[in-house]
C-alpha positions in Angstrom: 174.4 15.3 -29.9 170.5 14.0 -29.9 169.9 11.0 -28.3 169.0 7.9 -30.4 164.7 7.7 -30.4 164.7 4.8 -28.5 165.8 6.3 -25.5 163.1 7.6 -24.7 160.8 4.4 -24.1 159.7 3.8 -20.9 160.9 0.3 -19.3 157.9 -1.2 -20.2 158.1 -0.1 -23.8 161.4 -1.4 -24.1 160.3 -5.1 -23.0 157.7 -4.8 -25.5 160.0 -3.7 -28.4 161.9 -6.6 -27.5 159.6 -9.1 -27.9 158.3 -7.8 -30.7 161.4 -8.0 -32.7 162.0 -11.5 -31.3 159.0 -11.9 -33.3 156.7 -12.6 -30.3 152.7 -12.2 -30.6 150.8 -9.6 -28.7 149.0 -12.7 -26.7 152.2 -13.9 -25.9 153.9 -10.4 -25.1 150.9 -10.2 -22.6 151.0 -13.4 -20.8 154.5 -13.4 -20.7 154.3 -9.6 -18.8 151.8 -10.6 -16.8 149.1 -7.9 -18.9 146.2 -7.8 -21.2 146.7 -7.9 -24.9 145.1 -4.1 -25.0 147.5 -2.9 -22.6 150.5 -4.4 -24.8 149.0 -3.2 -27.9 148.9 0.4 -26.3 152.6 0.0 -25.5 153.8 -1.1 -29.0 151.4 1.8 -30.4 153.5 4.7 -28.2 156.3 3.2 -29.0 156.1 3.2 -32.1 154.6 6.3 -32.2 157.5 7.8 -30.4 160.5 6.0 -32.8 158.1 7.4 -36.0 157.5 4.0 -37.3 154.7 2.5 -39.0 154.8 -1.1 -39.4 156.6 -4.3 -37.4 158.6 -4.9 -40.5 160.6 -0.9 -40.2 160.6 -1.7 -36.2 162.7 -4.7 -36.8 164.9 -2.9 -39.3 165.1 0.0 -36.3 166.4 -2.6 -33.6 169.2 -4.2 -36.5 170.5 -0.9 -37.7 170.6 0.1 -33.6 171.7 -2.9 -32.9 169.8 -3.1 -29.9 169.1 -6.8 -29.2 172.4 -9.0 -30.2 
């Protein structure tokens, strides 16, 4: 059986989902990982790249229906 997409974020990506879905801004994501807001942006970009998902809004749907963050 395939593994679920998300499994193959890095660590780093997987903090950033997180916060994203908590509904976190990228200034905030950035200060609270101690990096700039270009370096979180690049991380939300790959993973979203790599879960084929194009806007915050199907990225939150993603994390309920995986029910990754409860």
């Amino acid at each position: 059986m395939d593994k679920p997409a998300h499994e193959s974020l890095s660590d780093r990506e997987y903090q950033v989902l997180r916060l994203v879905v908590a509904g976190e801004s990228l200034n905030h994501i950035a200060a609270e990982l101690s990096l700039s807001p270009n370096t979180v942006s690049t991380h939300k970009h790959r993973l979203m790249r790599k879960l084929n998902i194009d806007s915050n809004a199907e990225l939150i749907q993603y994390a309920i229906s995986k029910q990754l963050f409860q």
